[in-house]
N, CA, C and O of each residue as an XYZ file, in Angstrom:
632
protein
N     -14.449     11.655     -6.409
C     -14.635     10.579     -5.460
C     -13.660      9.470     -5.832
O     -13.701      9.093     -7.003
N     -12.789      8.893     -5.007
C     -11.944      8.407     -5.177
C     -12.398      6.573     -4.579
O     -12.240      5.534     -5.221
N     -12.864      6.708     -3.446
C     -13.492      5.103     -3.191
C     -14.996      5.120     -3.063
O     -15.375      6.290     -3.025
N     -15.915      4.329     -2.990
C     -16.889      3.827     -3.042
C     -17.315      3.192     -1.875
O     -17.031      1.997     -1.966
N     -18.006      3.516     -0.558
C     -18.098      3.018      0.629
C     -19.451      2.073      0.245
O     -20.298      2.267     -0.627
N     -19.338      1.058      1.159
C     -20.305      0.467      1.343
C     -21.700      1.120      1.488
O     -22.741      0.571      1.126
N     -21.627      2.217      1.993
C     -22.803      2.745      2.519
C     -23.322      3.527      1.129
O     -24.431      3.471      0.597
N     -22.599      3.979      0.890
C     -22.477      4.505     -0.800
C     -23.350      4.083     -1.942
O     -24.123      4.560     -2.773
N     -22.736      2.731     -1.485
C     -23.879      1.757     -2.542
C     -25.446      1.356     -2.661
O     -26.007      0.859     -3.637
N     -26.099      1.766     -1.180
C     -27.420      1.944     -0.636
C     -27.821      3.512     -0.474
O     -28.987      3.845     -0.265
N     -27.229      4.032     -0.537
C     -27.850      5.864     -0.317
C     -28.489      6.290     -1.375
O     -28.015      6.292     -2.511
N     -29.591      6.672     -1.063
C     -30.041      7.917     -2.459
C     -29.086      8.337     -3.121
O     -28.162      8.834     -2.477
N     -28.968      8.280     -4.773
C     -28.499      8.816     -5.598
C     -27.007      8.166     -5.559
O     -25.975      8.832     -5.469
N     -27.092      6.420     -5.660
C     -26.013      5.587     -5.350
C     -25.820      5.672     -6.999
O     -24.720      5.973     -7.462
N     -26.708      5.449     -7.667
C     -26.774      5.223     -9.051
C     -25.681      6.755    -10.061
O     -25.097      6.741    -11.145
N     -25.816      7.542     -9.301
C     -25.069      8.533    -10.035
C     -24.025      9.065     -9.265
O     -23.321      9.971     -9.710
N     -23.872      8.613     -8.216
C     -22.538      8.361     -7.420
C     -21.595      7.088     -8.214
O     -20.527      7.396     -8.743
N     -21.990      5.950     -8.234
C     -21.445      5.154     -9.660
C     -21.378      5.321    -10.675
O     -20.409      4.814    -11.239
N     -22.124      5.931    -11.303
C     -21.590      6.339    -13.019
C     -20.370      7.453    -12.816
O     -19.428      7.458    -13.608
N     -20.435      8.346    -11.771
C     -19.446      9.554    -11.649
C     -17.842      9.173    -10.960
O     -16.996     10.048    -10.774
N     -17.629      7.716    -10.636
C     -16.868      7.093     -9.877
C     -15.937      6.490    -10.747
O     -16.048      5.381    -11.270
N     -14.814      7.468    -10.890
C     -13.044      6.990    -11.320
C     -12.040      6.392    -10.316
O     -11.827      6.537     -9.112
N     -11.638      5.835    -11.074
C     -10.701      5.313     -9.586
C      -9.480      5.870     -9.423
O      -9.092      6.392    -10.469
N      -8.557      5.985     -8.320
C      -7.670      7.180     -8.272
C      -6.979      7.825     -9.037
O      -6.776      9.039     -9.027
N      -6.324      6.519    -10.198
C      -5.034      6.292    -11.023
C      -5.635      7.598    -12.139
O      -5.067      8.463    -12.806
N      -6.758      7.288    -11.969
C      -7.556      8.104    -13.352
C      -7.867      9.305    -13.026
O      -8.048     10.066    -13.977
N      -8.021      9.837    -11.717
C      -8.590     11.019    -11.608
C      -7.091     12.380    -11.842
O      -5.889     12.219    -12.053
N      -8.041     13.778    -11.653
C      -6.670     14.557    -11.829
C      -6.551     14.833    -10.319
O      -7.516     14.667     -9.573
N      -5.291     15.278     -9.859
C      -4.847     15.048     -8.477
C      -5.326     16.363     -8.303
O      -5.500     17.179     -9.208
N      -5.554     16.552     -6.968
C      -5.836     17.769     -6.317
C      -4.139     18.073     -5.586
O      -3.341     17.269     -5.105
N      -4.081     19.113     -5.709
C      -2.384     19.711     -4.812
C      -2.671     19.645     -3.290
O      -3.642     19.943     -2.595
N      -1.613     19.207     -3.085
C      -1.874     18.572     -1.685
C      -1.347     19.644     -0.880
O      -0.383     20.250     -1.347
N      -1.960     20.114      0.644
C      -1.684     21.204      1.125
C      -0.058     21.520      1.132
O       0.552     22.560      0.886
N       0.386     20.227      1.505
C       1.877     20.516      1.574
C       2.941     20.476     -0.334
O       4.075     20.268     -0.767
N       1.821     20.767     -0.724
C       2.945     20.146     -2.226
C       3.311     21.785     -2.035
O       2.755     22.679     -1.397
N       5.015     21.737     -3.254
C       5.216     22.816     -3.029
C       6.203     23.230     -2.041
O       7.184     23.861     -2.435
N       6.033     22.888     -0.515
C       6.735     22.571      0.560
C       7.824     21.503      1.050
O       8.091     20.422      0.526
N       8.464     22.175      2.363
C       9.478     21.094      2.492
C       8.804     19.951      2.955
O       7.759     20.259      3.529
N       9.085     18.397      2.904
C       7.830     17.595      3.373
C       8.782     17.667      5.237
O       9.932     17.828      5.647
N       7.189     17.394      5.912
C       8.017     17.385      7.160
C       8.205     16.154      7.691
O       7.271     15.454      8.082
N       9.689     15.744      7.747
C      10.197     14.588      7.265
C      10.531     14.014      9.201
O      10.585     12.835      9.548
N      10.667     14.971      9.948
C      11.339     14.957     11.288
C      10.606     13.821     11.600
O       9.405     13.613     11.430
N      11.788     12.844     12.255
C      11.558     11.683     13.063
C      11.037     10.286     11.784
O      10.653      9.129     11.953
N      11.257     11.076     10.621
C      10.641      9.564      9.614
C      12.088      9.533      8.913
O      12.763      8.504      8.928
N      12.507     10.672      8.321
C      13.897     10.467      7.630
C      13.934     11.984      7.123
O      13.233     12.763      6.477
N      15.422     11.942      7.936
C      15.890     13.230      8.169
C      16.730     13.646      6.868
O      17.668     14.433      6.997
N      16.447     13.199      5.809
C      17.700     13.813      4.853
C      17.281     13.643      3.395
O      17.941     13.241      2.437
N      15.476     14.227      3.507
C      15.258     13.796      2.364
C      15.245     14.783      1.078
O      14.404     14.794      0.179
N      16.387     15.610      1.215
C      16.829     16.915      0.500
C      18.037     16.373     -0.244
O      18.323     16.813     -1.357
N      18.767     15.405      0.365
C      19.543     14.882     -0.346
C      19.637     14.020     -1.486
O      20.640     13.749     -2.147
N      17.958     13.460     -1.687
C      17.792     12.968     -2.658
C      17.051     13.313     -3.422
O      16.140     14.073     -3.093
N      17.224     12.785     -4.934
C      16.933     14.011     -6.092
C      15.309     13.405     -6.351
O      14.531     14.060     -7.043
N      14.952     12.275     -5.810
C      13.272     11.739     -6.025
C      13.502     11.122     -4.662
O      14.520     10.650     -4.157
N      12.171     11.271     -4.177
C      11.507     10.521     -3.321
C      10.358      9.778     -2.622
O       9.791     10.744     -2.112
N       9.823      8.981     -2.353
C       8.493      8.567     -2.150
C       8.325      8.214     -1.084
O       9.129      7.448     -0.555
N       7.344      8.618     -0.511
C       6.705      8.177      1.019
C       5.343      7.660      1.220
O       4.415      8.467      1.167
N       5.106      6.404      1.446
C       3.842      5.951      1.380
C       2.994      5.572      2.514
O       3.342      4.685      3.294
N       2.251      6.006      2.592
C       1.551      5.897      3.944
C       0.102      4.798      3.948
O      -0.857      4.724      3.179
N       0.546      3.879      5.428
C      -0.526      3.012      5.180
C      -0.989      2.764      6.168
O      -0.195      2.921      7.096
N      -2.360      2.288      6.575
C      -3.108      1.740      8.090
C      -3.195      0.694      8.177
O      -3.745      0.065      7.273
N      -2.719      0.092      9.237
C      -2.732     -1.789      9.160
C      -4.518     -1.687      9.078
O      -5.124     -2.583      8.492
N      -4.922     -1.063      9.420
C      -6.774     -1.529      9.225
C      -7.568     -1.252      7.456
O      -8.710     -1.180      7.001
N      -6.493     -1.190      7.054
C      -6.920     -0.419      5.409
C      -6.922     -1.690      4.769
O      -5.781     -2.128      4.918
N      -7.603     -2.506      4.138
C      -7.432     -4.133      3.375
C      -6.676     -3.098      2.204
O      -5.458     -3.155      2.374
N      -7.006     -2.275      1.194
C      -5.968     -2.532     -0.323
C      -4.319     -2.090      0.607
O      -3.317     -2.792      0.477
N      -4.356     -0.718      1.574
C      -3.399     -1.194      2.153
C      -2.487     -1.942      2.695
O      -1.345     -1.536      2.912
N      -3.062     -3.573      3.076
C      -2.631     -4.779      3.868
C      -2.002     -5.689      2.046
O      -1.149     -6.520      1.732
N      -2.976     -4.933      1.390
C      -2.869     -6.228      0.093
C      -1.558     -5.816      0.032
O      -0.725     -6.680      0.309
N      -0.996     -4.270     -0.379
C       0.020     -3.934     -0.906
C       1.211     -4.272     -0.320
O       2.171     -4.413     -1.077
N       1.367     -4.435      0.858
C       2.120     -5.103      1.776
C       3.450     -6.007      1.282
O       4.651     -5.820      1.475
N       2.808     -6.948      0.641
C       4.204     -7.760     -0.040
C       4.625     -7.956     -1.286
O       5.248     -8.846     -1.865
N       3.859     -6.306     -1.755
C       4.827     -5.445     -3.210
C       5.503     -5.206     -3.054
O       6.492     -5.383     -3.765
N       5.455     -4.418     -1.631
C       6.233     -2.987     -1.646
C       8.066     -3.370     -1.660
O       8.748     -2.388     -1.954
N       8.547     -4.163     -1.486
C       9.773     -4.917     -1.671
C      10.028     -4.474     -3.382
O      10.641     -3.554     -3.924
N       9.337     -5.468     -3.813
C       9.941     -4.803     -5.302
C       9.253     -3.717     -5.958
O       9.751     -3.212     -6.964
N       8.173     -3.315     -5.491
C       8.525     -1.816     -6.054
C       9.482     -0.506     -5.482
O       9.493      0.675     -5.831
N      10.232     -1.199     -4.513
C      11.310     -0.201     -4.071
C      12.290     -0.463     -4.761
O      12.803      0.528     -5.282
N      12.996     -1.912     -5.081
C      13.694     -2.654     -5.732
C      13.929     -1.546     -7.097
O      14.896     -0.830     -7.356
N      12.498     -1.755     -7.898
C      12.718     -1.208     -8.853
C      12.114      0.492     -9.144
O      11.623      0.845    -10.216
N      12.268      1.290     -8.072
C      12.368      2.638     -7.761
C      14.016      3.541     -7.604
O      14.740      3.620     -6.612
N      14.130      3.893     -8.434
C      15.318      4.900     -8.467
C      15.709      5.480     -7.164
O      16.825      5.256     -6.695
N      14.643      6.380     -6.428
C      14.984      6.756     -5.526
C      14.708      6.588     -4.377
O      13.975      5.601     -4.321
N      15.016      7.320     -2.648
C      14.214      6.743     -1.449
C      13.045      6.033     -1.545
O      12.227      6.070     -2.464
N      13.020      5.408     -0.575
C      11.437      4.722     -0.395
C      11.447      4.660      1.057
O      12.326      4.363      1.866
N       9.921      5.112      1.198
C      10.168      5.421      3.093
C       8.656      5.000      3.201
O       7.879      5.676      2.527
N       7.939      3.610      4.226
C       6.733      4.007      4.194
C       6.589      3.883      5.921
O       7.178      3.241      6.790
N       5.095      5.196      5.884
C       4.751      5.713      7.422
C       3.233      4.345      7.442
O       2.302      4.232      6.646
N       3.482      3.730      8.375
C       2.840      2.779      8.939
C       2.247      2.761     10.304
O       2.991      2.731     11.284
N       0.447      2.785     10.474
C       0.063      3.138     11.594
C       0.237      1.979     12.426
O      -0.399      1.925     13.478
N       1.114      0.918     12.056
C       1.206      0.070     13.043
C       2.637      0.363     13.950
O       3.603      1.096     13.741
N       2.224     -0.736     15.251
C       3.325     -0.581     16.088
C       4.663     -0.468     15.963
O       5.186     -0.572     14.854
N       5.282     -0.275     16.925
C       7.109     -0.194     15.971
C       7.316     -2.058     16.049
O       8.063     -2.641     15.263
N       6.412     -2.875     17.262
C       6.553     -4.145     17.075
C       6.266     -4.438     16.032
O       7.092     -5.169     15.486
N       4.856     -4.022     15.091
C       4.369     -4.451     14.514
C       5.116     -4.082     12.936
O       4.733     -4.654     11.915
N       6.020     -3.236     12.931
C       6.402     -2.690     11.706
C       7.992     -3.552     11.488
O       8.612     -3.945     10.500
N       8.263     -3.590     13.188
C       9.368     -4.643     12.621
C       9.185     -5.811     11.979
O       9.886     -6.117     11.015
N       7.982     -6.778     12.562
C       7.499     -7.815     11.907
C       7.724     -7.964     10.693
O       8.389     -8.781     10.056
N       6.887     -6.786     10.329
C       6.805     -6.804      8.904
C       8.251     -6.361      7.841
O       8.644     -6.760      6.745
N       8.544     -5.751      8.433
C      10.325     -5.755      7.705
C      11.031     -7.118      7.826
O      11.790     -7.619      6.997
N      10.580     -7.713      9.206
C      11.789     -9.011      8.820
C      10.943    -10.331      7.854
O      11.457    -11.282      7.264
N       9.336     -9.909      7.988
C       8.652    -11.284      6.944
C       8.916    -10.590      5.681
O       9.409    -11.475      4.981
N       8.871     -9.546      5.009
C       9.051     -9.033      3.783
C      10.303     -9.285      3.679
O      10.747     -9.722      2.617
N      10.973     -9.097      4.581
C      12.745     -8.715      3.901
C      12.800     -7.158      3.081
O      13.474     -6.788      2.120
N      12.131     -6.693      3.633
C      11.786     -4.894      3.448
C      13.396     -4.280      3.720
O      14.004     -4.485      4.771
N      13.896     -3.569      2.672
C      15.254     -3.315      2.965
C      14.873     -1.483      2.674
O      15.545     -0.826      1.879
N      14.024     -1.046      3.251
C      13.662      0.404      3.209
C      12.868      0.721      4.778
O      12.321     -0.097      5.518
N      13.020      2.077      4.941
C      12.943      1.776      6.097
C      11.164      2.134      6.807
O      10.578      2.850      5.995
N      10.581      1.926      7.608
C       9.061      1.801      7.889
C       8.558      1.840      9.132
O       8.497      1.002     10.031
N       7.969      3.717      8.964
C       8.213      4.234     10.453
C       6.983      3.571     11.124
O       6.410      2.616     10.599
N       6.519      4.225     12.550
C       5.698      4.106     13.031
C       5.262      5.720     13.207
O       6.015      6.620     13.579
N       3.734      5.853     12.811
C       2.625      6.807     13.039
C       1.529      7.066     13.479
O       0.827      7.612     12.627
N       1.052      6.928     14.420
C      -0.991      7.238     14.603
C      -1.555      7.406     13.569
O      -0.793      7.993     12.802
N      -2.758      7.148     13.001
C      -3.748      7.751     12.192
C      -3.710      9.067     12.447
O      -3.614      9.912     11.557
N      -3.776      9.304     13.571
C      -4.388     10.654     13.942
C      -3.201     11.484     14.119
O      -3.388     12.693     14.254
N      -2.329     11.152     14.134
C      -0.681     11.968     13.632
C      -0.662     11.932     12.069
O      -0.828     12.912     11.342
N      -0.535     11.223     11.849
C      -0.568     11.380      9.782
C      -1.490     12.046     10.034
O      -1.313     13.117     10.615
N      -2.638     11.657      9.708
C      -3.838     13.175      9.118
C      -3.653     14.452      9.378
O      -3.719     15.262      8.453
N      -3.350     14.921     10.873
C      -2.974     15.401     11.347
C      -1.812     16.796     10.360
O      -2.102     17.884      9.863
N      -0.077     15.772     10.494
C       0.772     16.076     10.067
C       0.673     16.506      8.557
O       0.995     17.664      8.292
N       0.283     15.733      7.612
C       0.153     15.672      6.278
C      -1.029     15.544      5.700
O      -1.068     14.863      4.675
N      -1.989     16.018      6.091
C      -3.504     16.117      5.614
C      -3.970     14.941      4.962
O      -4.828     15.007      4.082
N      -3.334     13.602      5.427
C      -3.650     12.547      4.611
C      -5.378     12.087      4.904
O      -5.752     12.103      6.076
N      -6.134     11.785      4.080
C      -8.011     11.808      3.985
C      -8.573     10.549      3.958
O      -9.655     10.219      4.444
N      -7.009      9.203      2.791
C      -7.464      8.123      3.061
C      -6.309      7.683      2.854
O      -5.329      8.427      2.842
N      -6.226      6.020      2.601
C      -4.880      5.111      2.540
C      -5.047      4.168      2.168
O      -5.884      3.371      2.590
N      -4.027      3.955      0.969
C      -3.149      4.098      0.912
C      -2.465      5.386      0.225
O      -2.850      5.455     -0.943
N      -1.685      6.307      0.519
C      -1.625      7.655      0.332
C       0.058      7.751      0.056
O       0.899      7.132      0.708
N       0.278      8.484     -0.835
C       1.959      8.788     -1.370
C       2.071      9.904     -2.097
O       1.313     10.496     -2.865
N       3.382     10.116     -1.632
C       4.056     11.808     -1.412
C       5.183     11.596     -2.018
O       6.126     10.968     -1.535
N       5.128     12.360     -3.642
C       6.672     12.376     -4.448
C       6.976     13.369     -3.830
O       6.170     14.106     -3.262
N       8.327     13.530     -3.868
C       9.367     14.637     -2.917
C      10.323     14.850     -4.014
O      10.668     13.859     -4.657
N      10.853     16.133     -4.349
C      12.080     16.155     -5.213
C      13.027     17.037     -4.390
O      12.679     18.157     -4.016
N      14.173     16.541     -4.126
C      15.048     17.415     -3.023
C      14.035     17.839     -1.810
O      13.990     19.040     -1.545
N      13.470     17.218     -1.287
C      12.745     17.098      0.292
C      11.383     17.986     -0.073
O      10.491     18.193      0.750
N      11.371     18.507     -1.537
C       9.755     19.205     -1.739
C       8.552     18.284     -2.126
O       8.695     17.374     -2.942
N       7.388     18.547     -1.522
C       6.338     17.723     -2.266
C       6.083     18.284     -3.443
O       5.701     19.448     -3.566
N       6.333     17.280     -4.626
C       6.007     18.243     -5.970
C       4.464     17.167     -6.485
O       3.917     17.231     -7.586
N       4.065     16.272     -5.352
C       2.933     15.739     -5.929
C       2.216     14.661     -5.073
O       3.066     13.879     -4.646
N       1.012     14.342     -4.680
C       0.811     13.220     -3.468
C      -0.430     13.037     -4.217
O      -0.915     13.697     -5.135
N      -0.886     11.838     -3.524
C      -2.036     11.184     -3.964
C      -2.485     10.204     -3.264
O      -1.654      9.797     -2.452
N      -3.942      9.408     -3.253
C      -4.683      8.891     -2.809
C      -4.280      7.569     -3.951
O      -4.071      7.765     -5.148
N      -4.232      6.271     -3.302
C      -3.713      5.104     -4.655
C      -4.892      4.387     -3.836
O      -5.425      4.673     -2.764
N      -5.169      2.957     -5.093
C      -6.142      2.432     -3.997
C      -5.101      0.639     -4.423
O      -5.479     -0.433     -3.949
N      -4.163      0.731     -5.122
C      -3.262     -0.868     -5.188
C      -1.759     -0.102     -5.615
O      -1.565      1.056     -5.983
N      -0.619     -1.437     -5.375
C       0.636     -1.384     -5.937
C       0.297     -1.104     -7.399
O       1.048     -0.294     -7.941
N      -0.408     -1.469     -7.932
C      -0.451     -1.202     -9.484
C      -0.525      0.383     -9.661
O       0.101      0.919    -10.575
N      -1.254      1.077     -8.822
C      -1.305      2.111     -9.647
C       0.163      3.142     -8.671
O       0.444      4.340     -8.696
N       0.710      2.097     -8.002
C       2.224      3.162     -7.483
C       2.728      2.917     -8.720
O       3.108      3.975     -9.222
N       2.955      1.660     -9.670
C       3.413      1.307    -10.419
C       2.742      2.556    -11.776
O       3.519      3.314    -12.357
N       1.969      2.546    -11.925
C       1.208      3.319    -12.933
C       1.848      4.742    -13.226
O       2.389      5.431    -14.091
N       1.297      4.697    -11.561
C       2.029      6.625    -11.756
C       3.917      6.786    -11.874
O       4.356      7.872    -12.254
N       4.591      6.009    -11.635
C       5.837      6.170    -11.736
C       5.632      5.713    -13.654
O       5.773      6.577    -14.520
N       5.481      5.056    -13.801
C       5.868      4.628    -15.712
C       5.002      5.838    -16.639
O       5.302      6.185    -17.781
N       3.888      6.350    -15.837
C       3.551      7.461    -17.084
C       3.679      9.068    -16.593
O       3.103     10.099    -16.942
N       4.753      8.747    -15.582
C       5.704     10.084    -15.363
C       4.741     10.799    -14.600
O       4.563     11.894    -15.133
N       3.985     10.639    -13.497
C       3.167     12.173    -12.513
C       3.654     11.995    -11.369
O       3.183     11.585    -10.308
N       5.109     12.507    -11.837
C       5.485     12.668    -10.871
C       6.884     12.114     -9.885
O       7.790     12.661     -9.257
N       6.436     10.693    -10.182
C       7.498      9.629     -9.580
C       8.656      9.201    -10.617
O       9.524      8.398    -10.276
């Protein structure tokens, strides 16, 4: 179990739903349907074979740790070696916005919820997909910038 719903916290057997509750950074990743595979990159960025790491992060303007991460993501691309691409269920108005208030110099598509899940079996969000030469060799469920930060410095992956 990766988040803790509100409702969670009132249900029968909330008490051992909390003691059993790691938070993402900590858990071991499950292989993501597409790891392994080419990621399917069409219409987000077409050339992600050309680079030797890559990251794709996917977020819902309705997700709050998603919204928090928002005006990291600048310097943790900054200080990322390779691509940085994030799929954003907001509008293409709404994604420009946000590239020109960040000063976002990576680029930040537009997606449906229901196209991501869909496309990339994504379950919740904020959600990211290492790519090595356009393969997923690893994805995960994050719940802050800290732990994009986490997983790139103790190597799973990024």
């Amino acid at each position: 179990m990766s988040k803790i719903s509100f409702k969670d916290l009132f249900s029968p057997g909330a008490e051992e739903k909390i003691k059993q509750f790691k938070p993402a950074r900590l858990q071991e990743t499950k292989p993501s349907l597409l790891q392994g595979l080419k990621f399917p990159g069409e219409g987000v960025y077409d050339h992600f074979e050309n680079h030797a790491s890559a990251v794709v992060c996917i977020v819902s303007m309705t997700c709050l740790a998603c919204i928090d991460m928002l005006p990291e993501l600048s310097a943790f691309a900054d200080s990322y070696k390779g691509k940085f691409v994030v799929i954003s269920s907001g509008s293409e108005e709404e994604n420009q916005e946000l590239v020109r208030h960040f000063a976002y110099r990576f680029p930040v598509r537009s997606m449906s919820v229901e196209a991501y899940t869909e496309r990339y079996g994504v379950d919740a969000t904020p959600y990211v997909f290492h790519l090595m030469k356009g393969i997923v060799s690893h994805s995960y469920s994050i719940q802050s910038i800290r732990d994009l930060y986490e997983l790139a410095e103790h190597g799973k992956g990024i």
